[in-house]
N, C-alpha and C positions, 0 to 999 in steps of 0.2 A: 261403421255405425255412426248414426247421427249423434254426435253429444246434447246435451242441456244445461246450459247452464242458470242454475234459478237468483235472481235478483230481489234480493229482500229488503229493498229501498223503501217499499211500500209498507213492510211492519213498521220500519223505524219513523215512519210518517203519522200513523196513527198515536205510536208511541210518545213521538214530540207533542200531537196536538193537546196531549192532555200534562204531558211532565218536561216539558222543554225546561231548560235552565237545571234540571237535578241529576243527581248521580245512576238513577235507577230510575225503571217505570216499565209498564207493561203495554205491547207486546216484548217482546226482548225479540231482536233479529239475529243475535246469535243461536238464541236457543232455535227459532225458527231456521234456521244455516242447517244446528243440526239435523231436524226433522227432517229437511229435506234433502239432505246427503243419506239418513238414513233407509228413504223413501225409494235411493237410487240417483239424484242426481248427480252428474260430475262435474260439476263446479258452483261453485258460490260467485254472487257478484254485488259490488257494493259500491254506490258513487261518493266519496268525501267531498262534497262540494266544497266552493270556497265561502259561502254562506251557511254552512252545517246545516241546510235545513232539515236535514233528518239523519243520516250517518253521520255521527259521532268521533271525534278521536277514539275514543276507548272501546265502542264496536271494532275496530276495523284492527287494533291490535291484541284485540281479544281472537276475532275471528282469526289471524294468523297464528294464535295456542292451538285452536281447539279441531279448525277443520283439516278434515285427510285427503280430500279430493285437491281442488284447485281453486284458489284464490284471484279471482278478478279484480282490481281495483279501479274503476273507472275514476276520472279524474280530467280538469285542464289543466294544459300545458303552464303551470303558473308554479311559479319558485317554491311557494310554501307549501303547496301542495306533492311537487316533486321530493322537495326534502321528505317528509315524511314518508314518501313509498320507497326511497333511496335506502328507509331504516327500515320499514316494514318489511321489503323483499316481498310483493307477494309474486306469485307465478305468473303476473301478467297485468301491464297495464294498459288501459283500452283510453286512450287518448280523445276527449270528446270537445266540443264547445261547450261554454256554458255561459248562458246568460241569467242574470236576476231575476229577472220577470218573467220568464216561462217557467211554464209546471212541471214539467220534463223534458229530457233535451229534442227538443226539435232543430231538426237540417242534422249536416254532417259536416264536416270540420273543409274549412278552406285550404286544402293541404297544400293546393300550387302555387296561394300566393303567401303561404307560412313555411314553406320547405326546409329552409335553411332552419327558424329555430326549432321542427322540428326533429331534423337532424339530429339535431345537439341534444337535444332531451332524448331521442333514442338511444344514441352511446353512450349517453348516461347511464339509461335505464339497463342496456346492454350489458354495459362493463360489470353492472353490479351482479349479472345472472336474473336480471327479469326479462321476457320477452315482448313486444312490444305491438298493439294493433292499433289502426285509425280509426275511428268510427266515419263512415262517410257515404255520401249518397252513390248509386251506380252511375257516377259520372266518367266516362275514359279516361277525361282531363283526370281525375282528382286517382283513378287509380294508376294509372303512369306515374303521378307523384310521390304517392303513394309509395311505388316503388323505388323512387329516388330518393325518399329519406331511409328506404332499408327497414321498413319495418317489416317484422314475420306474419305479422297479421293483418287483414284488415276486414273491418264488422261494414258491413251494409247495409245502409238505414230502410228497412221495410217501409216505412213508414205511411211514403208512398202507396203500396198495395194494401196496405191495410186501411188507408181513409179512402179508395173506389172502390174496394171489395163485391160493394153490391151494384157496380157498375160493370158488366159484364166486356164491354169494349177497353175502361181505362184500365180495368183488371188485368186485363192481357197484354196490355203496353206496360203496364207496371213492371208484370211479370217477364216480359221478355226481356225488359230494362237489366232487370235484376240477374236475369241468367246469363244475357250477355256481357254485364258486369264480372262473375264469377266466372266466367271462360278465361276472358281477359285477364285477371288477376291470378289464375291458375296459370298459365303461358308464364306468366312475369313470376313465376314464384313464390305467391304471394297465398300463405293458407285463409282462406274465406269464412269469419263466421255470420251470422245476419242479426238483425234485433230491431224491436221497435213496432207496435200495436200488432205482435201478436200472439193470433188468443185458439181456442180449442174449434173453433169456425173454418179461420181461415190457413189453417197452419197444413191441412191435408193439401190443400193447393200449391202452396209454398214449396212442396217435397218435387215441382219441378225442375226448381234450381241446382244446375249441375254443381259438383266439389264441394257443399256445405260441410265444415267440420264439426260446426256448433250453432246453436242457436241459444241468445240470454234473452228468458224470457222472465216477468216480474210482474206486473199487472194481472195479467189474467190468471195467473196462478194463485197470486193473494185475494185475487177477486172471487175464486171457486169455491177455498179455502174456509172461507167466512161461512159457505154452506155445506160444503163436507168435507172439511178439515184435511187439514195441509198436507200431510200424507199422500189420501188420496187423489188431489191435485196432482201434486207431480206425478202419480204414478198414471194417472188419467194423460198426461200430455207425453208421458216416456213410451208411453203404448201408441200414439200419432206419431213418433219416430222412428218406432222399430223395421216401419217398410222402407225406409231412404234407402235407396241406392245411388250413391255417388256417380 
């Protein structure tokens, strides 16, 4: 079974834009975590960036009270950020770049030529009992690496397929990108999940990709959401996963 996992970065966006700097404010991405666990999904995902521009300290150990599925922490590789998932525990963190000035993370992490301090931050994150994945584009190079710092995971930047989608030639180089990626990382031991623009469109197509474990999806869910409530949503994109076969 294909998992889901729903990324609610995009509540606490809205949330900020109007009560940034206070204790409280609406939407709440916790409460929305729930909804969508109870909707069916199996995992939560949350990125604490190093700019908080929308996940919160106090989301993110709230979210590890209250949800029963799985806890994602996306996050860069940066001391202060570590420390705190060192204390969180959550069940997994997903290792991304991050820069200031983008709206969300675009690329995937230079894992061949950051290996080493990779490394170090996975037995970190190891030793404590959390599991650990890359975010990264289906490059050989970067999943070979990949497998040299030992992570259990690594997430595949869609990204790509999802900005030619309606290019029917670069679509298929995308896509074959991506599935010759996940062969690759399957051989190396390496569990696959994927993420990054996408939406209720292009996601039947996706279901090419051999070994998918998971897929974190956030955008297009909150984007549905706005018109038939968040429930619905997930359950609308968990029914575009039920035909996977690995």
């Amino acid at each position: 079974m294909l998992k889901l996992g729903v990324n609610i970065d995009h509540v606490a966006t809205l949330r900020e834009a109007r009560y940034r700097g206070r204790e409280t404010g609406e939407p709440d991405p916790v409460a929305a975590a729930l909804v969508c666990e109870a909707a069916g999904a199996h995992g939560i995902t949350a990125h604490l960036r190093e700019d908080r521009r929308h996940i919160q300290d106090r989301d993110v150990w709230q979210l590890r009270q209250v949800i029963r599925t799985r806890l994602n922490l996306e996050m860069a590789n940066s001391p202060e950020i570590l420390a705190i998932a060192l204390n969180l525990k959550p069940n997994i963190v997903c290792l991304v770049p991050e820069r200031r000035q983008e709206v969300t993370t675009e690329g995937g992490l230079d894992v061949a030529s950051q290996w080493t301090a990779l490394r170090e931050t996975r037995q970190k994150l190891n030793d404590a009992g959390i599991d650990v994945s890359l975010f990264i584009t289906p490059d050989s190079h970067q999943i070979q690496a990949a497998a040299q710092v030992g992570s259990q995971f690594i997430e595949l930047h869609t990204g790509r397929f999802a900005e030619t989608f309606s290019d029917a030639r670069l679509r298929e180089q995308a896509l074959n990108r991506l599935s010759s990626g996940a062969r690759l990382a399957h051989t190396l031991g390496l569990q696959v999940n994927a993420g990054h623009g996408l939406n209720y469109t292009n996601l039947p197509v996706l279901r090419q990709v051999p070994h998918l474990v998971e897929l974190n999806i956030g955008h297009a869910i909150i984007s549905r959401a706005v018109t038939s409530g968040l429930a619905a949503a997930v359950k609308d994109l968990l029914a575009l996963l039920a035909p996977y076969t690995p």
